[in-house]
C-alpha positions in Angstrom: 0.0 0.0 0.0 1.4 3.7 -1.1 0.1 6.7 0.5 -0.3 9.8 -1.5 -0.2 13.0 0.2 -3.2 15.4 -1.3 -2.5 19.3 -1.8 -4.7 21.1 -3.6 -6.5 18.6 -6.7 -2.9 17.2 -6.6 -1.7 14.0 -5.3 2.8 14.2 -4.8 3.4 10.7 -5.3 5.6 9.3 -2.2 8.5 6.9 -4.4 10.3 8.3 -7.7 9.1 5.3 -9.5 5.3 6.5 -9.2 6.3 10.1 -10.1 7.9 8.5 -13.0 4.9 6.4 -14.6 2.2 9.7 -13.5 4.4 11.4 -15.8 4.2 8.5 -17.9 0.5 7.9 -18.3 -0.7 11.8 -17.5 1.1 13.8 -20.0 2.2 13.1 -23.7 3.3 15.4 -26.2 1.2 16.0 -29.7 3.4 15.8 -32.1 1.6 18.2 -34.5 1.5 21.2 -31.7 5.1 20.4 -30.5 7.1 19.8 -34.0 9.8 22.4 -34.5 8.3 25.0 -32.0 9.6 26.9 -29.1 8.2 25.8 -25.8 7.9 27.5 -22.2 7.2 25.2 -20.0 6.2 26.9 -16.5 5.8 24.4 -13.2 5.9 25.5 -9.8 9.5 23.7 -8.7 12.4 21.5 -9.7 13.4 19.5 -6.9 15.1 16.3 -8.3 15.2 16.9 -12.2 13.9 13.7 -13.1 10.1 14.6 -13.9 11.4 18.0 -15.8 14.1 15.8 -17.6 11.3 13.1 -18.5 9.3 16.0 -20.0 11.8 17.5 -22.0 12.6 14.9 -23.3 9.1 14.0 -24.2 9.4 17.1 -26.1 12.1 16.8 -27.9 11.0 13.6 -29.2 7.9 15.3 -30.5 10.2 17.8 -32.1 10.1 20.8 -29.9 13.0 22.9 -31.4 14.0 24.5 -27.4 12.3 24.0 -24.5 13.0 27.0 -22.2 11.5 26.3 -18.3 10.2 28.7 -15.6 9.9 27.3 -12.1 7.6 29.8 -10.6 9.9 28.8 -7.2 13.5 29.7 -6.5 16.1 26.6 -6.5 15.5 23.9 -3.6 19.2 23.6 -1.9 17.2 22.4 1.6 15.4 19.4 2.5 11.7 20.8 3.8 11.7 19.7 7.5 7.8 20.7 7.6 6.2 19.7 4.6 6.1 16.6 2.3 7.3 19.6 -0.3 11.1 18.8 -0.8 11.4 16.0 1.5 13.4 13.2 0.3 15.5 9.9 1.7 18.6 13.2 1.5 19.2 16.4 0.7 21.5 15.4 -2.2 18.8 14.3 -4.3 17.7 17.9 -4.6 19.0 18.7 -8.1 20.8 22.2 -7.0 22.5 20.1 -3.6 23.9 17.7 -6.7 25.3 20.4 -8.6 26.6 21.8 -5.7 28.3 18.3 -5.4 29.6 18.1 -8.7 31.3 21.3 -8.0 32.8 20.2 -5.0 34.3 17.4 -7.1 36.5 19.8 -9.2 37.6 21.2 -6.3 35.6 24.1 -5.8 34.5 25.0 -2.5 30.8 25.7 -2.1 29.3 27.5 0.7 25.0 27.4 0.5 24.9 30.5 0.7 26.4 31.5 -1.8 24.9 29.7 -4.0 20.8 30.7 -2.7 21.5 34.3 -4.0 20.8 34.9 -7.3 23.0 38.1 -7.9 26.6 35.8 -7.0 28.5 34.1 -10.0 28.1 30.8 -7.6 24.2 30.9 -8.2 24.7 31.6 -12.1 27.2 28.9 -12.2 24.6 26.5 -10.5 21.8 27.5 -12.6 23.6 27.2 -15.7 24.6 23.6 -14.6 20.9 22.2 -13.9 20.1 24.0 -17.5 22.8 21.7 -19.0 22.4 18.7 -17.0 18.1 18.6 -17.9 19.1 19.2 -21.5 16.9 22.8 -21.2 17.7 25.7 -23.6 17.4 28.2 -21.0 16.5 28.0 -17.2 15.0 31.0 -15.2 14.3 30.3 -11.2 12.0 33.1 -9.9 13.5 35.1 -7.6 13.0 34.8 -3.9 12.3 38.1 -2.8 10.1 38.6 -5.8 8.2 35.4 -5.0 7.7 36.8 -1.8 6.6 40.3 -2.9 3.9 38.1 -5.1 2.6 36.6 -2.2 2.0 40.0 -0.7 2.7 38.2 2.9 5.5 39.9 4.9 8.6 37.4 5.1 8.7 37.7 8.6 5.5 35.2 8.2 6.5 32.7 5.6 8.8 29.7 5.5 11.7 30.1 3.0 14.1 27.4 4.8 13.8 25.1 1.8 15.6 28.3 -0.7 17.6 29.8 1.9 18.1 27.8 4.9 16.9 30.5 7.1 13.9 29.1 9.9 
């Protein structure tokens, strides 16, 4: 038996497998809409890559010509310790913690921070990175303090810990 958390009219499947095969059986690309177009794709996160990357892929193979994405959300670099939003077995499957990983690997040194603030090279770098590694022809995170400004809730009131680490 597999529990499915409801928000909203969606239910956030628990195990990558059944994320996988909703993607699978809910969405499919018509060819004759798709075929040598430009496509924006807008969702409201990326928190692993692998739906995203199943979906532009999807796309391609119907002959989109570039697939731009818009995450209406800033990049996940922390686990959600209140919510079933980001939560996984490990921070590292968030796809900004791998990048961040990958980095370390050519020796860089990476500090969160750093890389949660979209006006640092760090951030760019990052950014640029998930682009690449999702096969995307551009990636644009929405902002954090613009988010906020959206929700027309003072900050003082919301939970940003899974963007910036700050409870």
């Amino acid at each position: 038996f597999v529990k499915n958390t409801y928000i909203g009219r969606t239910f956030i499947k628990p195990g990558q497998k059944s994320r996988e095969n909703s993607v699978q059986v809910k969405l499919n690309a018509i060819r004759e809409a798709v075929d040598g177009k430009r496509i924006v794709m807008i969702d409201d996160s990326i928190v692993r890559g692998t739906t995203s990357d199943r979906i532009v892929r999807m796309l391609r193979d119907a002959g989109a010509k570039e697939v731009h994405i818009r995450p209406a959300c800033p990049p996940l670099l922390y686990g959600c310790k209140y919510l079933n939003f980001s939560r996984s077995t490990s921070e590292m499957d968030l796809i900004g913690r791998r990048i961040l990983k990958d980095l370390e690997r050519e020796g860089r040194f990476t500090r969160l921070e750093a890389y949660s603030d979209p006006e640092t090279e760090e951030y760019q770098e990052m950014v640029k990175r998930i682009g690449e590694q999702l096969n995307f022809t551009s990636l644009r995170y929405h902002r954090l303090d613009d988010m906020i400004e959206s929700v027309g809730i003072d900050r003082c009131k919301l939970c940003t810990y899974c963007w910036d680490g700050k409870e």
